[in-house]
DRENDO-1510 file (C-alpha; in Angstrom, 1 decimal, always signed):
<recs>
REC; n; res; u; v; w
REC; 1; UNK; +8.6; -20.1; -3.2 .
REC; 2; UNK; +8.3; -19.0; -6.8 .
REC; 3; UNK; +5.1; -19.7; -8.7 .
REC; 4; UNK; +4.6; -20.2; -12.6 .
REC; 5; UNK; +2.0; -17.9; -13.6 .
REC; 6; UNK; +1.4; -20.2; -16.9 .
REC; 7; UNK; +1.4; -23.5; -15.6 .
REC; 8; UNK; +1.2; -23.1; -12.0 .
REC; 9; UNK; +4.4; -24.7; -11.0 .
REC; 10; UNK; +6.3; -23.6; -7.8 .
REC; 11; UNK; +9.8; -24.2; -7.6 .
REC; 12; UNK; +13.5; -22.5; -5.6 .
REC; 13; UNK; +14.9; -21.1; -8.4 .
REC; 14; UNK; +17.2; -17.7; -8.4 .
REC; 15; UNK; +15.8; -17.0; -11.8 .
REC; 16; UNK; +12.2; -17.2; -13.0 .
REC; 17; UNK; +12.4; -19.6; -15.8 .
REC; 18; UNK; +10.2; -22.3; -14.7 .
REC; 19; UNK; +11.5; -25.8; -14.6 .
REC; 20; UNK; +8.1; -27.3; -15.7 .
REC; 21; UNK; +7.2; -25.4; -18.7 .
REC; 22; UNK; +10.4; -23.5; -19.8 .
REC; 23; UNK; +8.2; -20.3; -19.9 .
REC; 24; UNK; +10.4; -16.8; -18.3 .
REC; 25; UNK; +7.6; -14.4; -18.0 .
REC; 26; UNK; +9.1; -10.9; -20.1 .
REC; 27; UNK; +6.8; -8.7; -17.7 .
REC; 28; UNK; +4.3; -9.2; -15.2 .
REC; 29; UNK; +2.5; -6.0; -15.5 .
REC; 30; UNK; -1.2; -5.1; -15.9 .
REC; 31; UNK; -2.8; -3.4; -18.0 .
REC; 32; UNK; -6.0; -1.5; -16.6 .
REC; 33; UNK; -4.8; -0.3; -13.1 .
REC; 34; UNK; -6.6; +3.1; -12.6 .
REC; 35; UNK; -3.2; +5.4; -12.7 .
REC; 36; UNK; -1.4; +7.9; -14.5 .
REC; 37; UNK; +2.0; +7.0; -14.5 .
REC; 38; UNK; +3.3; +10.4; -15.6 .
REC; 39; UNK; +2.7; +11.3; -12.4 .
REC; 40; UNK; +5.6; +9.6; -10.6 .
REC; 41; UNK; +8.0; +12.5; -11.0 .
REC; 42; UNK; +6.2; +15.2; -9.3 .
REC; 43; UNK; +5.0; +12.3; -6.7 .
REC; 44; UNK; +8.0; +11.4; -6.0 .
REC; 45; UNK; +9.7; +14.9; -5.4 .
REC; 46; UNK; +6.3; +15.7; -3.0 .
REC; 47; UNK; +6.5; +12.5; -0.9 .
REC; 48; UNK; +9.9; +13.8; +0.1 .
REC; 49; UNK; +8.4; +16.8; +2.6 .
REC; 50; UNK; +4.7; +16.7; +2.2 .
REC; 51; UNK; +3.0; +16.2; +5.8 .
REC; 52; UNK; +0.8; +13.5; +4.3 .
REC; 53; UNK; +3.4; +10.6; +3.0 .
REC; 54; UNK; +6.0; +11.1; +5.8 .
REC; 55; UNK; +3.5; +10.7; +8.3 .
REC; 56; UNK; +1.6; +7.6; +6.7 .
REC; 57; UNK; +5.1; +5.9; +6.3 .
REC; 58; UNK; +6.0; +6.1; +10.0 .
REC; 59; UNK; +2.5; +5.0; +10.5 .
REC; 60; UNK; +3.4; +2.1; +8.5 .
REC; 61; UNK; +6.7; +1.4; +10.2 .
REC; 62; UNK; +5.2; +1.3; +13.3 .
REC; 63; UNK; +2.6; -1.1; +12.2 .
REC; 64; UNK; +5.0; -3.3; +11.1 .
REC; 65; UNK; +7.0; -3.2; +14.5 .
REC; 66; UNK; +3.9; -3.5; +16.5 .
REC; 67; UNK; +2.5; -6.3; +14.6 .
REC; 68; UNK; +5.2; -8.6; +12.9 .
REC; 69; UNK; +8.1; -7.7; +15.3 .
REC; 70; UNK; +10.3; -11.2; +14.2 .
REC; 71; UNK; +9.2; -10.3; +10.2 .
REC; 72; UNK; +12.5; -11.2; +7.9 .
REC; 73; UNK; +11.1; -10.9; +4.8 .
REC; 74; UNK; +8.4; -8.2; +3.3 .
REC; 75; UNK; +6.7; -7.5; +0.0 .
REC; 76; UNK; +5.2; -4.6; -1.3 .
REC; 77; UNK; +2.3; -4.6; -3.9 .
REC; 78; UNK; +2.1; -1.1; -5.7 .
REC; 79; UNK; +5.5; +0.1; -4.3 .
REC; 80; UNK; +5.6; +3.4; -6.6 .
REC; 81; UNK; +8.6; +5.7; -6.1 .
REC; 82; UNK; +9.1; +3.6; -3.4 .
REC; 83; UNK; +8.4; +6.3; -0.4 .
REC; 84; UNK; +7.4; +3.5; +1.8 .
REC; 85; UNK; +9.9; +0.9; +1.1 .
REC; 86; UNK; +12.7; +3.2; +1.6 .
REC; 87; UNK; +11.2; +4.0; +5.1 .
REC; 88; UNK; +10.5; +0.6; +6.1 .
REC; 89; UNK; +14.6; -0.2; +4.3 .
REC; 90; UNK; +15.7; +2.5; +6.7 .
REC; 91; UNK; +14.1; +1.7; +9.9 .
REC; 92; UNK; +14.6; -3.0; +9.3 .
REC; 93; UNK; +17.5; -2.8; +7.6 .
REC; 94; UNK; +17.9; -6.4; +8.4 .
REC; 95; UNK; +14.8; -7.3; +6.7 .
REC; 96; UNK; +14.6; -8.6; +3.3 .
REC; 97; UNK; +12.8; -6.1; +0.9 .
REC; 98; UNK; +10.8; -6.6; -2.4 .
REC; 99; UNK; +8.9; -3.9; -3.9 .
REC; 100; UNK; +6.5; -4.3; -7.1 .
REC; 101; UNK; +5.3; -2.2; -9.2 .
REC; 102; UNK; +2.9; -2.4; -12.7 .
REC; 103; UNK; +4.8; +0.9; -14.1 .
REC; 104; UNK; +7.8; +0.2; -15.0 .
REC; 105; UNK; +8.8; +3.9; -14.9 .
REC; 106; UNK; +8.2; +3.6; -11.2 .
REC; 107; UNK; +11.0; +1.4; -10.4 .
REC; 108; UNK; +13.5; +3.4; -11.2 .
REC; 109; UNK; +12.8; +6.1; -9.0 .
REC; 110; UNK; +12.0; +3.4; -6.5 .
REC; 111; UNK; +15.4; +1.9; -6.9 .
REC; 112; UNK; +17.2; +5.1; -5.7 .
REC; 113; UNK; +15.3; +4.9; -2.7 .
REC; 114; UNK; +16.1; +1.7; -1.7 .
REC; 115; UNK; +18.7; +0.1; -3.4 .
REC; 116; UNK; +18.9; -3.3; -1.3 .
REC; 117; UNK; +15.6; -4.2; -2.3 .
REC; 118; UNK; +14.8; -6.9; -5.2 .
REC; 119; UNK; +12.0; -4.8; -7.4 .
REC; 120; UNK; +10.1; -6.3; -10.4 .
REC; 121; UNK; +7.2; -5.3; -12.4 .
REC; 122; UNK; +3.9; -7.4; -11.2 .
REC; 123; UNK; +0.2; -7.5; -11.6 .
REC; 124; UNK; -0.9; -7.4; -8.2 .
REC; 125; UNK; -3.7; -9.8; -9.0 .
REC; 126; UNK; -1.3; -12.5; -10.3 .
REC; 127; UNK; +1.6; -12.5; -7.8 .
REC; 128; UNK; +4.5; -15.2; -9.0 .
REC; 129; UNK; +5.2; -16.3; -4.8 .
REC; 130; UNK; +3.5; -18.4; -2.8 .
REC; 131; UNK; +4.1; -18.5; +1.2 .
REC; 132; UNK; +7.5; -16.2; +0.6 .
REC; 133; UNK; +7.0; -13.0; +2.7 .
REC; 134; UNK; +6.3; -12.9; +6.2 .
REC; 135; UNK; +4.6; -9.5; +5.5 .
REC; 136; UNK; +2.8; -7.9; +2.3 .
REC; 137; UNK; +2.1; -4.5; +2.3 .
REC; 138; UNK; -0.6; -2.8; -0.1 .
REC; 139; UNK; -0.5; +1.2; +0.3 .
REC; 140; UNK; -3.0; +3.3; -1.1 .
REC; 141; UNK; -3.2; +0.9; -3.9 .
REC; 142; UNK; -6.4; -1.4; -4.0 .
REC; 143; UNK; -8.2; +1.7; -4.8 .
REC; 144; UNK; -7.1; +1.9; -8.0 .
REC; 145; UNK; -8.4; -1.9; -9.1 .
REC; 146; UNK; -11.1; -3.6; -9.6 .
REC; 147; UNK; -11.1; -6.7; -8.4 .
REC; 148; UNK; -9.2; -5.8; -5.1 .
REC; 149; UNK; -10.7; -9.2; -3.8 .
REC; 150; UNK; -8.4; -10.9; -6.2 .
REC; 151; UNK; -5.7; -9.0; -5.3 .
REC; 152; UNK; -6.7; -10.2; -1.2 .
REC; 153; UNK; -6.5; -13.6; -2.0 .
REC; 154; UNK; -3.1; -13.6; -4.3 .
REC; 155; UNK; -1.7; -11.6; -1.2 .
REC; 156; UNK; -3.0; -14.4; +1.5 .
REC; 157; UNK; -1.4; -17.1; -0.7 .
REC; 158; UNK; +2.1; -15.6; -1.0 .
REC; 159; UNK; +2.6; -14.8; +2.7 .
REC; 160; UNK; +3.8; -17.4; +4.9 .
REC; 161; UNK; +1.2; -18.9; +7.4 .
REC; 162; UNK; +1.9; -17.1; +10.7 .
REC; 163; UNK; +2.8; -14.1; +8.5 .
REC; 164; UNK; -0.1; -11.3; +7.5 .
REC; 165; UNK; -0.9; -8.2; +5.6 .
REC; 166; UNK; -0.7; -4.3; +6.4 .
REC; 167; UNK; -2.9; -2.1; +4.3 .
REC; 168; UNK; -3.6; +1.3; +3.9 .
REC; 169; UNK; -6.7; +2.9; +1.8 .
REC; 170; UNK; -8.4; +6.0; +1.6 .
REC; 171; UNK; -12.1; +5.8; +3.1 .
REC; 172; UNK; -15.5; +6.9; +3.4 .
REC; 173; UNK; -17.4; +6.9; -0.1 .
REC; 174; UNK; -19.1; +10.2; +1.3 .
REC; 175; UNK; -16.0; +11.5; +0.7 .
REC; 176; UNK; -16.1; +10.7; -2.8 .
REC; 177; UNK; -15.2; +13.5; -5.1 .
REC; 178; UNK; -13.8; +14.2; -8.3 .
REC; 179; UNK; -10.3; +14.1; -6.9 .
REC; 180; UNK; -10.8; +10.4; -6.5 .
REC; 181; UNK; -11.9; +10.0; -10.5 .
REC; 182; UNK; -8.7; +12.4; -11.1 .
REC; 183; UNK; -6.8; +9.7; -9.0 .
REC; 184; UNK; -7.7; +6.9; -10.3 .
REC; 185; UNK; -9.6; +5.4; -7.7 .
REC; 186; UNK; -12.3; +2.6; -8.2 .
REC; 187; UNK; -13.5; +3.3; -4.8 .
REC; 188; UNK; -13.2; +4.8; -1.4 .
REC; 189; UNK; -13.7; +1.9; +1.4 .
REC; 190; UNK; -16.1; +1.1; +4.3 .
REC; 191; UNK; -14.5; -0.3; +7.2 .
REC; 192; UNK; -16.9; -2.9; +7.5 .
REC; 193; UNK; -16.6; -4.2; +3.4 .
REC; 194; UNK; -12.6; -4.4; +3.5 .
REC; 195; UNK; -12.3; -6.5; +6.8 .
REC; 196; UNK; -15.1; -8.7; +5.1 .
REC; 197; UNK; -13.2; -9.1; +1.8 .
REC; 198; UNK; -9.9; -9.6; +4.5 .
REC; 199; UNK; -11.7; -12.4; +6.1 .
REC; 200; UNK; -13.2; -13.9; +2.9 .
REC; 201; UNK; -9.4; -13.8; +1.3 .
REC; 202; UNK; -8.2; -16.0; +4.7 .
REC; 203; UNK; -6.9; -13.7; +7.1 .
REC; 204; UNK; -8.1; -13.3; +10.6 .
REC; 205; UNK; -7.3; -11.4; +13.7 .
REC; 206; UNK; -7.8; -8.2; +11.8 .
REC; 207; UNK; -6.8; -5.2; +13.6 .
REC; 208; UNK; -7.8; -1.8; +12.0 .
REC; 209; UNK; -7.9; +2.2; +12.8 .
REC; 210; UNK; -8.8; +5.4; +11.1 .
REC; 211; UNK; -5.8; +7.8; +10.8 .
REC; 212; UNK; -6.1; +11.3; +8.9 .
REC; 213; UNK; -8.8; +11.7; +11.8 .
REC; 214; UNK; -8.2; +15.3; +13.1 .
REC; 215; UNK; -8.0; +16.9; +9.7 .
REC; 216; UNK; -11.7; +15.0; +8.7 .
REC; 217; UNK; -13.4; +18.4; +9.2 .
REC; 218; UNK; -11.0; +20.3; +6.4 .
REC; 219; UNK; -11.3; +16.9; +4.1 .
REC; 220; UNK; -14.5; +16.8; +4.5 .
REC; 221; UNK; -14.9; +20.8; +2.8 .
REC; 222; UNK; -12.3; +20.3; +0.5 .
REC; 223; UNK; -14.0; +17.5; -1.2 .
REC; 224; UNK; -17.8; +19.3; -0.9 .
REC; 225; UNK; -15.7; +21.9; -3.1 .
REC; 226; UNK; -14.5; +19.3; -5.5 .
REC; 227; UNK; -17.4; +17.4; -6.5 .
REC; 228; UNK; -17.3; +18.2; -10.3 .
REC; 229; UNK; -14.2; +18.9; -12.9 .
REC; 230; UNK; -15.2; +22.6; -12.8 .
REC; 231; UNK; -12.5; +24.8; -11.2 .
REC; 232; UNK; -11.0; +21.5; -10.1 .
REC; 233; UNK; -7.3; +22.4; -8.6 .
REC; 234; UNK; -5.0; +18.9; -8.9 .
REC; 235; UNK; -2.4; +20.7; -6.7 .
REC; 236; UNK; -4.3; +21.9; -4.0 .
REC; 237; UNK; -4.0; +19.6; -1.8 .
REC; 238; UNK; -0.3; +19.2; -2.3 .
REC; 239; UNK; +0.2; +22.8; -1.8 .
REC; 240; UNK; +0.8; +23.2; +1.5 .
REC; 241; UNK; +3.4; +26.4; +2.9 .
REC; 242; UNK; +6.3; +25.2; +5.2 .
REC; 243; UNK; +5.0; +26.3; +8.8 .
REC; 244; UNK; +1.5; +24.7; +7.4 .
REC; 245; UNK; +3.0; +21.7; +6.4 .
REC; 246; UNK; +5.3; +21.5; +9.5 .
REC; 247; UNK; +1.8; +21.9; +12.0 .
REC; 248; UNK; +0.0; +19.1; +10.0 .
REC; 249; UNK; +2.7; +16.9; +10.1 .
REC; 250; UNK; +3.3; +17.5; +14.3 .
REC; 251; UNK; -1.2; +16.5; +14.4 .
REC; 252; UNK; -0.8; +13.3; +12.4 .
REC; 253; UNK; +2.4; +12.3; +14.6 .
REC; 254; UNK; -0.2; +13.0; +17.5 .
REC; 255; UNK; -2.6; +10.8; +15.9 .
REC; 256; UNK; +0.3; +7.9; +16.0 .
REC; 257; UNK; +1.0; +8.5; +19.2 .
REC; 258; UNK; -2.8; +7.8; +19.9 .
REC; 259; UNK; -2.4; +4.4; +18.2 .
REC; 260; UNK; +0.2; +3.4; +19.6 .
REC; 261; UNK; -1.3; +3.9; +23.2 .
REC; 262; UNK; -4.0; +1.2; +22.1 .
REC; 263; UNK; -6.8; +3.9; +21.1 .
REC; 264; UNK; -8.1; +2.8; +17.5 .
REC; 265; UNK; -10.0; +5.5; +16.2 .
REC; 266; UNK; -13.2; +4.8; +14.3 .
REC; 267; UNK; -13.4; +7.9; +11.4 .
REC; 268; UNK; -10.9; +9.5; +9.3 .
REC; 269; UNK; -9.8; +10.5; +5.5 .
REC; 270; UNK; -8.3; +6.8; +5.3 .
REC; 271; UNK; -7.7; +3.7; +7.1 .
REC; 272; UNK; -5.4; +1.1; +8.8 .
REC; 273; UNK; -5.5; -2.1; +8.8 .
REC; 274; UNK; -3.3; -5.6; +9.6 .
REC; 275; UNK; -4.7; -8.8; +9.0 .
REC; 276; UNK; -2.8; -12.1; +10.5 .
REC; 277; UNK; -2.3; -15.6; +8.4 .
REC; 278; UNK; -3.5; -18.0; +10.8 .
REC; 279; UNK; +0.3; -20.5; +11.6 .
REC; 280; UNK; +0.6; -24.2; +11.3 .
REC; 281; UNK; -0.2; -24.7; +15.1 .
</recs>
């Protein structure tokens, strides 16, 4: 169901002209989310091979399995290039994909990746459904906003009850270094402070776990380094040799593994988490 972000109408409509008001919103986008979007192009090349992004999306894809196996429908907030959709698009290609983004620029690069998906520009803190999806997925996104509580709640209210949420964010503020400010991000998370905006947003039976665990350690020095803009290296992170990048890719697939045996681990660069909409019964 479709939802009138001026008057706050819901209506089945294929379009988005609302039949209370008249009003066709032009774009929903936002206008102070913490991201350079001239960044996309080199993102998106990277996410193709890097270790990092193909290991967090078959993270995700096996979240989704594991969690929402009978999911049809599935929005994602802050869909980028559109990495993850075109994973998920690959692996449920019965399921019906929509992926937003605030940069415009994004969507076309995300469109490429998957093609069978509906994508629109959004503000993730006004989201135009209400009880659509049976899943909406936020990856590596609150981060970069503010009122990420807002953004909880408009994702509770447009995903069906019996439905839920899968998010992904980077965590531990001890980790906090100048990478983040050159990322955009408002924040790294506690465990503890997103299940307790989760809950306060509606959903329950929250499941979560650490990933990025084993490589903690090499994190953890990195970002020591990285504390101030001097000598500050964007890339250095992202430059990772083939046999390098082929060994840290095989540790976080170990890591999955892990996971999906039932361990949940407790510390790690960033965090898991699925959070269920309580059903009718």
């Amino acid at each position: 169901m479709k939802r009138c972000l001026r008057c706050e109408a819901r209506y089945e409509a294929p379009g988005w002209r609302c039949p209370a008001c008249g009003i066709e919103p032009e774009a929903m986008q936002a206008g102070d989310i913490r991201y350079d979007a001239s960044r996309f192009e080199v993102l998106a090349r990277l996410e193709r091979e890097h270790f990092w992004f193909t290991a967090r999306a078959r993270l995700i894809v096996w979240a989704l399995r594991k969690h929402f196996p009978h999911a049809q429908s599935l929005l994602e907030i802050g869909c980028g290039t559109g990495n993850v959709l075109g994973a998920i698009a690959e692996a449920a290609p019965a399921l019906r994909l929509t992926g937003s983004e605030a940069h415009a620029s994004a969507l076309a690069l995300a469109r490429s990746r998957a093609p069978r998906a509906v994508l629109l520009q959004m503000d993730a803190r006004r989201i135009p459904y209400r009880e659509e999806f049976d899943v909406v997925g936020a990856f590596d996104v609150l981060e970069h906003i503010e009122d990420d509580e807002r953004v909880l709640r408009e994702m509770f209210e447009s995903c069906r009850c019996g439905g839920g949420a899968i998010i992904t964010v980077p965590q531990h503020p001890w980790l906090w270094s100048y990478r983040d400010e050159f990322a955009g991000h408002v924040r790294r998370y506690r465990r503890a402070d997103l299940l307790r905006k989760l809950r306060s947003a509606g959903f329950e039976r929250i499941w979560a776990s650490s990933f990025v665990t084993a490589l903690l350690p090499l994190m953890a020095l990195s970002r020591l380094r990285q504390k101030t803009p001097q000598g500050f290296d964007a890339s250095s992170e992202l430059r990772v040799g083939r046999v390098l990048n082929r060994v840290l890719g095989t540790v976080m697939g170990l890591e999955r593994r892990l996971l999906e045996a039932g361990l949940r681990l407790r510390a790690g660069g960033s965090l898991l988490v699925v959070a269920h909409k309580k059903g009718d019964s």
